[in-house]
DRENPA-3360 file (N, C-alpha, C; in nm, 2 decimals, always signed):
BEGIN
1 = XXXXXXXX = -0.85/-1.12/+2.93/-0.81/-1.23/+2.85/-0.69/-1.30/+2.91 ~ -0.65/-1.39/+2.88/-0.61/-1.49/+2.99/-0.48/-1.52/+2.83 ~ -0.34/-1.49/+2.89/-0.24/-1.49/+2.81/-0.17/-1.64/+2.80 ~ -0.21/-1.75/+2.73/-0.15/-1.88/+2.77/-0.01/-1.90/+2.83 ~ +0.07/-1.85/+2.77/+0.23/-1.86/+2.82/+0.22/-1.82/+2.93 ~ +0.19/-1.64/+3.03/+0.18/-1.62/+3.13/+0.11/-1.75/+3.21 ~ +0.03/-1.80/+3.15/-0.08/-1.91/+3.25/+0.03/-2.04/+3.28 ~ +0.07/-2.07/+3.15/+0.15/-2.20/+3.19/+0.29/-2.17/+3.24;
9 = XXXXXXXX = +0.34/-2.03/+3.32/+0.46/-2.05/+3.31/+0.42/-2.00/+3.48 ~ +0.33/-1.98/+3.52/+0.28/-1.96/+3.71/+0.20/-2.12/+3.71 ~ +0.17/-2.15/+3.65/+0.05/-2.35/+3.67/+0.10/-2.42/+3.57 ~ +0.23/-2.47/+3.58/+0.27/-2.60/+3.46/+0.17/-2.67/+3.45 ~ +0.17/-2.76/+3.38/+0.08/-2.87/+3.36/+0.11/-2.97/+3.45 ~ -0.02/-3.01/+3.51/+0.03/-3.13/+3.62/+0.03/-3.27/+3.55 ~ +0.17/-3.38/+3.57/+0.14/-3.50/+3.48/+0.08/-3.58/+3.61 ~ -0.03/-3.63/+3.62/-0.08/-3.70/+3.68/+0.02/-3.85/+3.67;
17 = XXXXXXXX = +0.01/-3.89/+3.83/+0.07/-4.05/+3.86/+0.06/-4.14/+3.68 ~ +0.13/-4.25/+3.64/+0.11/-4.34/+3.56/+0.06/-4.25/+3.38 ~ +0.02/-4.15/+3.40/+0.01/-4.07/+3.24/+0.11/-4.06/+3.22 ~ +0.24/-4.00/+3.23/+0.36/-4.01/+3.20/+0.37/-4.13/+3.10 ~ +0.38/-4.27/+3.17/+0.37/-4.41/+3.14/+0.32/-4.39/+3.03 ~ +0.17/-4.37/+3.04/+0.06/-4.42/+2.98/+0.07/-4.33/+2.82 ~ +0.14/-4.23/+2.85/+0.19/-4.12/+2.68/+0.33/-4.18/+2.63 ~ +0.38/-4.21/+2.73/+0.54/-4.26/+2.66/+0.51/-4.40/+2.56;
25 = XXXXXXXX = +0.38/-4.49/+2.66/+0.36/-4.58/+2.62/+0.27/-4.59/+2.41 ~ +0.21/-4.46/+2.44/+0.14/-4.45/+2.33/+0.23/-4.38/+2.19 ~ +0.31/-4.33/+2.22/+0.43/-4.27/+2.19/+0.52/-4.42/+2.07 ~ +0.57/-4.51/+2.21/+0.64/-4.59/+2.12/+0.53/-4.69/+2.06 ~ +0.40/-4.70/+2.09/+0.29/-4.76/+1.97/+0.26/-4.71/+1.86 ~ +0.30/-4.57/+1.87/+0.28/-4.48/+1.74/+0.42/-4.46/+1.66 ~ +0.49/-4.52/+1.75/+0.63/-4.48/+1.68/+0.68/-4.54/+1.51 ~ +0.58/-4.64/+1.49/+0.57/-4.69/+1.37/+0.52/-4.60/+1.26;
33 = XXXXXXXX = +0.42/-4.51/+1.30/+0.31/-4.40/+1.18/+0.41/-4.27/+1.19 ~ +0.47/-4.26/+1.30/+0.54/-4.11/+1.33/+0.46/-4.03/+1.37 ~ +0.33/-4.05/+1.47/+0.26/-4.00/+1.55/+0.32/-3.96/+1.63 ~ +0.30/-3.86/+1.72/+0.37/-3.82/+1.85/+0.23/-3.80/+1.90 ~ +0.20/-3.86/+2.04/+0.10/-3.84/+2.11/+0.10/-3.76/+2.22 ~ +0.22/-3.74/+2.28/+0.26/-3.61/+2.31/+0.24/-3.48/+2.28 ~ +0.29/-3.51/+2.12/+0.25/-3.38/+2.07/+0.14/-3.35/+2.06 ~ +0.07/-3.41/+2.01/-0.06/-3.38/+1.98/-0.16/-3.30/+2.10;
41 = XXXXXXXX = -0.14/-3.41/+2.24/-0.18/-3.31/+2.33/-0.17/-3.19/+2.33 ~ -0.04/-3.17/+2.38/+0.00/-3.05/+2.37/-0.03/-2.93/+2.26 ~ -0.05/-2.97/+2.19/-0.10/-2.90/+2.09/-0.24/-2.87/+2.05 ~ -0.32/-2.96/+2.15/-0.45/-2.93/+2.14/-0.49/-2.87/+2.25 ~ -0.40/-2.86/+2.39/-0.42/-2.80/+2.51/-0.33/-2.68/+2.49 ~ -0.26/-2.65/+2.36/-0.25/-2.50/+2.37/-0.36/-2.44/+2.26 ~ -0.40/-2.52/+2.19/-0.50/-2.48/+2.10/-0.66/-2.42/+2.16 ~ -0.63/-2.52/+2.26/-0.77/-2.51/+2.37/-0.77/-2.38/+2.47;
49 = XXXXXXXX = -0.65/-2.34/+2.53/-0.60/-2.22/+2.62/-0.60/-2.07/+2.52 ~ -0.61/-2.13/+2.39/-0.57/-1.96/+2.31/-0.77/-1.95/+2.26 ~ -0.81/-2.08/+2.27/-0.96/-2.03/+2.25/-1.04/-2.02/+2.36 ~ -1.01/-2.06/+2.49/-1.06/-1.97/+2.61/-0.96/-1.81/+2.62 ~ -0.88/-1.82/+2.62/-0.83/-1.69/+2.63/-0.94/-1.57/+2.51 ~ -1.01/-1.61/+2.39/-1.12/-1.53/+2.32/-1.19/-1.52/+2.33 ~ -1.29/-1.65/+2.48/-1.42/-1.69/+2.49/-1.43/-1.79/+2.57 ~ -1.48/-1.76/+2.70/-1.51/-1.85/+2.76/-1.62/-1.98/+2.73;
57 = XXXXXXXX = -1.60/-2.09/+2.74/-1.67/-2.19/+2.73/-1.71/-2.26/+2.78 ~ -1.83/-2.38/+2.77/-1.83/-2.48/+2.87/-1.73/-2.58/+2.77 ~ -1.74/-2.70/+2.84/-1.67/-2.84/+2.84/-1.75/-2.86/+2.69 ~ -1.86/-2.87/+2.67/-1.95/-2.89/+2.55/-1.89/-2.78/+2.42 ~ -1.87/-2.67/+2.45/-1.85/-2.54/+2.35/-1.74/-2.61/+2.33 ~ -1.60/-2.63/+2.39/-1.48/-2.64/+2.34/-1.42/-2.76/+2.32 ~ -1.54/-2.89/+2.37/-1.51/-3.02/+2.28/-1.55/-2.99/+2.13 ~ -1.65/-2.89/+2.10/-1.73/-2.90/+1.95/-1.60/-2.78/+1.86;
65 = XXXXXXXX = -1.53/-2.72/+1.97/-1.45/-2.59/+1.86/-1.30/-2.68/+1.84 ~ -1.25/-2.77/+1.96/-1.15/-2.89/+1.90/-1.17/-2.96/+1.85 ~ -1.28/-3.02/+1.84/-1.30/-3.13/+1.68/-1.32/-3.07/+1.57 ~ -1.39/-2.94/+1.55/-1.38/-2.89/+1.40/-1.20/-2.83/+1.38 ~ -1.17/-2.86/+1.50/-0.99/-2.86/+1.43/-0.94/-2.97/+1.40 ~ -0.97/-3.10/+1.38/-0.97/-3.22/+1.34/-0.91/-3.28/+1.49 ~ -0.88/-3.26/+1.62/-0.85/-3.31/+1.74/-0.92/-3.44/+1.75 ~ -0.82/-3.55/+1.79/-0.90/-3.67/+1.81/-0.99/-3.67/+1.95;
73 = XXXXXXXX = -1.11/-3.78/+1.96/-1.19/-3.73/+2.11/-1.07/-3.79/+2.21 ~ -0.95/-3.89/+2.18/-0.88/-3.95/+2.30/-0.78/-3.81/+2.34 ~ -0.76/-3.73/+2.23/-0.67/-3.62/+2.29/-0.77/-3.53/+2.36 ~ -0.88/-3.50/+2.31/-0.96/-3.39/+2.38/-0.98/-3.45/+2.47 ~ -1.03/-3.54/+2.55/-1.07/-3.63/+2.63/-0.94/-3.61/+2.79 ~ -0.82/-3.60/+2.70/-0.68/-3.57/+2.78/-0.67/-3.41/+2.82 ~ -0.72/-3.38/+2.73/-0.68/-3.25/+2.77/-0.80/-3.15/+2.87 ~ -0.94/-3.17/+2.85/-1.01/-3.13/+2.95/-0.96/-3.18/+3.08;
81 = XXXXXXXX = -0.96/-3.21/+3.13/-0.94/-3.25/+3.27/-0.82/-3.17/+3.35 ~ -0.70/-3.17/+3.21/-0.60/-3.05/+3.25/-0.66/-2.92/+3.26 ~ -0.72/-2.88/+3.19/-0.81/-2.73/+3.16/-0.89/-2.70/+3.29 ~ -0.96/-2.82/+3.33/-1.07/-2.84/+3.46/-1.00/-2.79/+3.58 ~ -0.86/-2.88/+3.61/-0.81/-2.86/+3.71/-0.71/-2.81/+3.74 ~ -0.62/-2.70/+3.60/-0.59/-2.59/+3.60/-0.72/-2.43/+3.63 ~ -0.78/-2.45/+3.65/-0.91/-2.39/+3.67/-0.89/-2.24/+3.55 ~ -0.91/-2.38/+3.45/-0.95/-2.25/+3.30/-1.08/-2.31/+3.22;
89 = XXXXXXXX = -1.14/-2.39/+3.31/-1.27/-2.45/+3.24/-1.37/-2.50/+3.32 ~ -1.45/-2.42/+3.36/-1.56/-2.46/+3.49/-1.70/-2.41/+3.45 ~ -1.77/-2.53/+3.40/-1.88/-2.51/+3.35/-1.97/-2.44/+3.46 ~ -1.92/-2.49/+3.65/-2.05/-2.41/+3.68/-2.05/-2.28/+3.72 ~ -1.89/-2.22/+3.68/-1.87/-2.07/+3.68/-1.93/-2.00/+3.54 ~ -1.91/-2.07/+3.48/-1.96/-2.06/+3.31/-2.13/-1.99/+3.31 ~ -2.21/-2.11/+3.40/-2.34/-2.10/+3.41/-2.41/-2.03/+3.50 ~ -2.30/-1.97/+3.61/-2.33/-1.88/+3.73/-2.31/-1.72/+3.63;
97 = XXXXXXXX = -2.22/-1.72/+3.56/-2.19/-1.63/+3.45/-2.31/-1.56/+3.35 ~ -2.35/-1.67/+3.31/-2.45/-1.66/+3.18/-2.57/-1.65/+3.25 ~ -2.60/-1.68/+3.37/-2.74/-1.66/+3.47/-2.74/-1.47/+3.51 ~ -2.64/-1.46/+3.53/-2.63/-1.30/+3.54/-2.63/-1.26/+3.43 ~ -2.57/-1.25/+3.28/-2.58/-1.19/+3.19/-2.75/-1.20/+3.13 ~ -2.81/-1.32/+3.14/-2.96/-1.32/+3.09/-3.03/-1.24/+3.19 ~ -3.00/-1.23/+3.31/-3.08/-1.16/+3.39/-3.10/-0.96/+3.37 ~ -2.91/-0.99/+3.33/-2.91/-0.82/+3.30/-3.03/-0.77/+3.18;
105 = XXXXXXXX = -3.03/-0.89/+3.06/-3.12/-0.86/+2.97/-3.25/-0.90/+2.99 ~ -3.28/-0.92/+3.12/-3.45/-0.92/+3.18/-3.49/-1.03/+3.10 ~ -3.42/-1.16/+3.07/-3.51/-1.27/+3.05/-3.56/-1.35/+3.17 ~ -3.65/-1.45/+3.08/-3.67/-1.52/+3.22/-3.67/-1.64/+3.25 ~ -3.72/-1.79/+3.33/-3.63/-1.89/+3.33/-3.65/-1.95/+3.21 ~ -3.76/-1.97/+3.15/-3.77/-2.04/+3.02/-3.68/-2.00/+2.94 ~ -3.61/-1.88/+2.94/-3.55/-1.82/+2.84/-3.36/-1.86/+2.87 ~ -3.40/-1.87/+3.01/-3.24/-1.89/+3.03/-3.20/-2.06/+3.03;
113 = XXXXXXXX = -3.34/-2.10/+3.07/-3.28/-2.25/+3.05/-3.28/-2.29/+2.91 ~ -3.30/-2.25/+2.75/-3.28/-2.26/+2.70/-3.14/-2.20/+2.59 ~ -3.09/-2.08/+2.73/-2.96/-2.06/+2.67/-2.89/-2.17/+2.73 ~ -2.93/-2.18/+2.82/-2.81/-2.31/+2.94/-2.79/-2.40/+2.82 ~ -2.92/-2.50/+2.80/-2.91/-2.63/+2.69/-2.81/-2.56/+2.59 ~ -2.85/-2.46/+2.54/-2.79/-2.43/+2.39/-2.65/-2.44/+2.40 ~ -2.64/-2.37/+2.53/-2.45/-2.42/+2.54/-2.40/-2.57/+2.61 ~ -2.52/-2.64/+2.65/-2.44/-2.78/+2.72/-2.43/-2.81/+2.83;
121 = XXXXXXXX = -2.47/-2.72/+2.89/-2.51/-2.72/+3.06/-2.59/-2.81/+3.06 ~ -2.55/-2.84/+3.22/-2.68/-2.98/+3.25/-2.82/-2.89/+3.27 ~ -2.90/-3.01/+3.28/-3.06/-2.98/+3.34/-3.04/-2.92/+3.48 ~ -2.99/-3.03/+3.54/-2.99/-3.04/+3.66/-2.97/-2.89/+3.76 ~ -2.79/-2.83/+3.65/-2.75/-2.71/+3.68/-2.81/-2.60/+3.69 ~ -2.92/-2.63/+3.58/-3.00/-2.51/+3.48/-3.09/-2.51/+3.63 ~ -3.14/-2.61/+3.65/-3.30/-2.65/+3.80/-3.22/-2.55/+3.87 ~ -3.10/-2.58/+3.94/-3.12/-2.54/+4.05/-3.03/-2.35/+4.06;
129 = XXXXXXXX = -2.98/-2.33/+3.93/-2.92/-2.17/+3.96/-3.06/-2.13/+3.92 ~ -3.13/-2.19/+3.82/-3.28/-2.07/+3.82/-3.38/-2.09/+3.93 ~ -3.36/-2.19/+4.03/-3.49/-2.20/+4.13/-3.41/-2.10/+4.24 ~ -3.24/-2.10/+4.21/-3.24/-1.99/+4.31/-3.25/-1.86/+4.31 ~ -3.25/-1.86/+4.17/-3.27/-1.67/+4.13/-3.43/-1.67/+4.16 ~ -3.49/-1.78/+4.12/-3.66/-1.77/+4.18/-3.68/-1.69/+4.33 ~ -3.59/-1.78/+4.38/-3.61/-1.76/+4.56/-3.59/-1.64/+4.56 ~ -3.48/-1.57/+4.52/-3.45/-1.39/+4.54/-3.50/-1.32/+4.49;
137 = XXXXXXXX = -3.64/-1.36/+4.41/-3.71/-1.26/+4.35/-3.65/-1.21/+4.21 ~ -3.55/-1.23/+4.16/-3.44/-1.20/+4.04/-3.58/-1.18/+3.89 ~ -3.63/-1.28/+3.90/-3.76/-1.27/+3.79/-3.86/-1.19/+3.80 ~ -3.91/-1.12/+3.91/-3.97/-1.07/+3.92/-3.91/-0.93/+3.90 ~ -3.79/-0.91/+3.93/-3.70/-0.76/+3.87/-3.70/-0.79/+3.74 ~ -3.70/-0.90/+3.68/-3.66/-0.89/+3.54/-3.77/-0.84/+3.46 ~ -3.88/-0.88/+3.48/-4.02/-0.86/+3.44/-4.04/-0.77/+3.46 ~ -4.05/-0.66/+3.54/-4.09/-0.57/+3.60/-4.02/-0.45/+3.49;
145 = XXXXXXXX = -3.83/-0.49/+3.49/-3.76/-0.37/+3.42/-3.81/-0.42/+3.23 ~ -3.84/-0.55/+3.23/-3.86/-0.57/+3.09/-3.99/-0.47/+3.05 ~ -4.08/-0.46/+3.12/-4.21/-0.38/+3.10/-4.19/-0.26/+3.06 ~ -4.13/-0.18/+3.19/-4.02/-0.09/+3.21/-3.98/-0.03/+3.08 ~ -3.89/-0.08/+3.00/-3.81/-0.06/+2.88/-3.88/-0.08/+2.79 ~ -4.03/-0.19/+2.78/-4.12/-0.13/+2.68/-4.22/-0.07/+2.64 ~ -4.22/-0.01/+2.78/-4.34/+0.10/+2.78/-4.24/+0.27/+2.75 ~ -4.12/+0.23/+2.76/-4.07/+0.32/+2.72/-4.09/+0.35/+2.54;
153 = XXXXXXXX = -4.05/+0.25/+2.46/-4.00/+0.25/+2.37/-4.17/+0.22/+2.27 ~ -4.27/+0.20/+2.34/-4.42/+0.16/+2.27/-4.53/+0.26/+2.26 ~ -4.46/+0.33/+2.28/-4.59/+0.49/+2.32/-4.67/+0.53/+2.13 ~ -4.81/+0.54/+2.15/-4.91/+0.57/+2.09/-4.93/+0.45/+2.02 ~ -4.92/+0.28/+2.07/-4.96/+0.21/+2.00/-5.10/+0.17/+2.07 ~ -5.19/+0.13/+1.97/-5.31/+0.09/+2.05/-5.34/-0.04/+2.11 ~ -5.41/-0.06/+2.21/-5.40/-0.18/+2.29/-5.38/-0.29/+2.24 ~ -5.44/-0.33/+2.11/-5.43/-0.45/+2.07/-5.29/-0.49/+2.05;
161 = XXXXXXXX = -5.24/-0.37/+1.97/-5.12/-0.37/+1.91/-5.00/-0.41/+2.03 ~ -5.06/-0.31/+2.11/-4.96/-0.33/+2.26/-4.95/-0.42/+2.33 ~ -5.08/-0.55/+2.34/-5.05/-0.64/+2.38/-4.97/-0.73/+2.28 ~ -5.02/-0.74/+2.21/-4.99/-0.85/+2.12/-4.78/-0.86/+2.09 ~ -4.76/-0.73/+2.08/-4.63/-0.70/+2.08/-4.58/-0.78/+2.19 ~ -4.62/-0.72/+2.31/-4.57/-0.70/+2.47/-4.52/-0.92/+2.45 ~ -4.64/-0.97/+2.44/-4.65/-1.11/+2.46/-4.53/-1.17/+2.36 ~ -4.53/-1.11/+2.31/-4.44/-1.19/+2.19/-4.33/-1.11/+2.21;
169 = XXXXXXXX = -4.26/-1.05/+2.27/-4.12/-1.01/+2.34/-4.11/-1.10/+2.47 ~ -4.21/-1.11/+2.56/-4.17/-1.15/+2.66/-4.16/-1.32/+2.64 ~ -4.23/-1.37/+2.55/-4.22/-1.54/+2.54/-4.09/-1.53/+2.43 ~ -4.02/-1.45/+2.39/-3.92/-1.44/+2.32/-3.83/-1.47/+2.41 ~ -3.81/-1.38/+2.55/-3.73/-1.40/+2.65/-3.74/-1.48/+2.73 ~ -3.88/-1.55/+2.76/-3.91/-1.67/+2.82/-3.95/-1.59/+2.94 ~ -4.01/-1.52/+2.94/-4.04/-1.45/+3.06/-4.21/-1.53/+3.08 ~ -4.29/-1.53/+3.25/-4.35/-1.60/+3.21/-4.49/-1.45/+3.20;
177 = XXXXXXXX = -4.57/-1.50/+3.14/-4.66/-1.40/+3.15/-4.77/-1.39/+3.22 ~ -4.78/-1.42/+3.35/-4.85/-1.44/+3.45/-4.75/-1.27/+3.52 ~ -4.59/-1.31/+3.49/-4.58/-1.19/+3.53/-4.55/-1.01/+3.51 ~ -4.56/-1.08/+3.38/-4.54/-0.97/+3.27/-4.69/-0.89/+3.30 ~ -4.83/-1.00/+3.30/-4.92/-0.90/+3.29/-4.94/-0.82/+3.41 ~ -4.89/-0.87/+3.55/-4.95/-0.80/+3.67/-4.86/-0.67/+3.64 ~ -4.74/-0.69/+3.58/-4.68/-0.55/+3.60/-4.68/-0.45/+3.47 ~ -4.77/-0.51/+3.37/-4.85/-0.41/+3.23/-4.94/-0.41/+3.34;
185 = XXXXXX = -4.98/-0.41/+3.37/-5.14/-0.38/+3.41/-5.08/-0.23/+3.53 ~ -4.97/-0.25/+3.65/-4.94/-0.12/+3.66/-4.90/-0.04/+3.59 ~ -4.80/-0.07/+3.55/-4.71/+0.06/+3.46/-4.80/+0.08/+3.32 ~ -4.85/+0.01/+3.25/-4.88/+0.05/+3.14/-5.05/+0.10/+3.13 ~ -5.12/+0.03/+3.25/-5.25/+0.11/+3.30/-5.31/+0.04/+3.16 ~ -5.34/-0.16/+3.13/-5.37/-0.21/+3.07/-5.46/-0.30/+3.13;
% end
C-alpha cells in the first residue's frame, strides 16, 4: 500500500509552468463565494492518493469514486494528470496487471476483454495485450489448466451433464470452445 505522506514527501507535487497563474487566478475569481480552488484540489488529490493507496485503479475507476465524493470534473480533471505523472496512476500497468490476474484464473480473451471494458480500458489496449498473450500460447495454458481443475472437481457426472456444465463455465470465462473441447476430449476422454 502506498502511504500518501511518505509519497508526497520523496515526489512533491509538480506545479507545472502558468498553473500556478492559472489557480491563483481562479482563487481571486472565487474569492467572492469563499471558494478556495486550491484547496479543493488538493483535497481531491489527497482524497485520490488514499484511494489508490486501497486499490489500484484505472483513470475511469477513480474519475467515478471522485465524483461520488461530490469533486467537481474541473478539479478531477487537475488532478489526474498529477497522479499520471507522479506515476500512481497508469492505466496500462493497471491492464498489464489485470491480464495476469485473469490468466491466473484460466479465463480467456472474451472474458478478459470484458473485464478490460468493465473497468475503462481502451479497446485498443484490450487488442493488443490479448493478441499478445495469443502469440505466447497463454490461452491455450489457460484452457488446458481450466479443464484440468474441472475434471478434477466433476467426477461421476454423466456426459450430458458434463458437457453441458463444462460449456457453461468456460463461456462464463470467455474461454473459447474450440479450445476447451480439444483438451476435454484428452483429459476427460469425451
Amino acid at each position: 500500500m502506498i502511504d500518501p505522506e511518505e509519497f508526497l514527501q520523496r515526489h512533491p507535487p509538480v506545479v507545472q509552468a502558468g498553473l500556478r497563474q492559472q489557480t491563483d487566478e481562479a482563487v481571486q475569481a472565487d474569492g467572492q463565494t469563499g471558494t478556495d480552488t486550491r484547496t479543493d484540489v488538493q483535497e481531491c488529490f489527497d482524497a485520490a492518493v488514499s484511494s489508490l493507496s486501497a486499490a489500484d485503479a484505472t483513470v475511469f475507476m477513480l474519475r467515478r469514486r471522485l465524483r461520488g465524493k461530490d469533486y467537481p470534473d474541473e478539479v478531477i480533471d487537475e488532478v489526474i494528470p498529477r497522479l499520471e505523472h507522479a506515476g500512481l496512476l497508469d492505466d496500462e500497468q493497471f491492464a498489464s496487471d489485470l491480464l495476469q490476474r485473469c490468466l491466473r484464473r484460466n479465463m480467456g480473451p472474451a472474458g478478459i476483454r470484458r473485464e478490460f471494458l468493465r473497468r475503462g480500458l481502451s479497446s485498443r489496449l484490450a487488442d493488443t495485450l490479448i493478441g499478445q498473450a495469443q502469440e505466447e500460447g497463454r490461452f491455450d495454458d489457460a484452457a488446458r489448466a481450466f479443464v484440468e481443475a474441472f475434471a478434477r472437481k466433476s467426477g461421476g457426472l454423466d456426459r450430458q451433464t458434463l458437457l453441458r456444465r463444462l460449456a457453461s463455465r468456460a463461456a462464463s470465462r470467455g474461454l473459447p470452445m474450440g479450445l476447451v473441447r480439444r483438451y476435454a476430449a484428452e483429459i476427460l476422454d469425451i
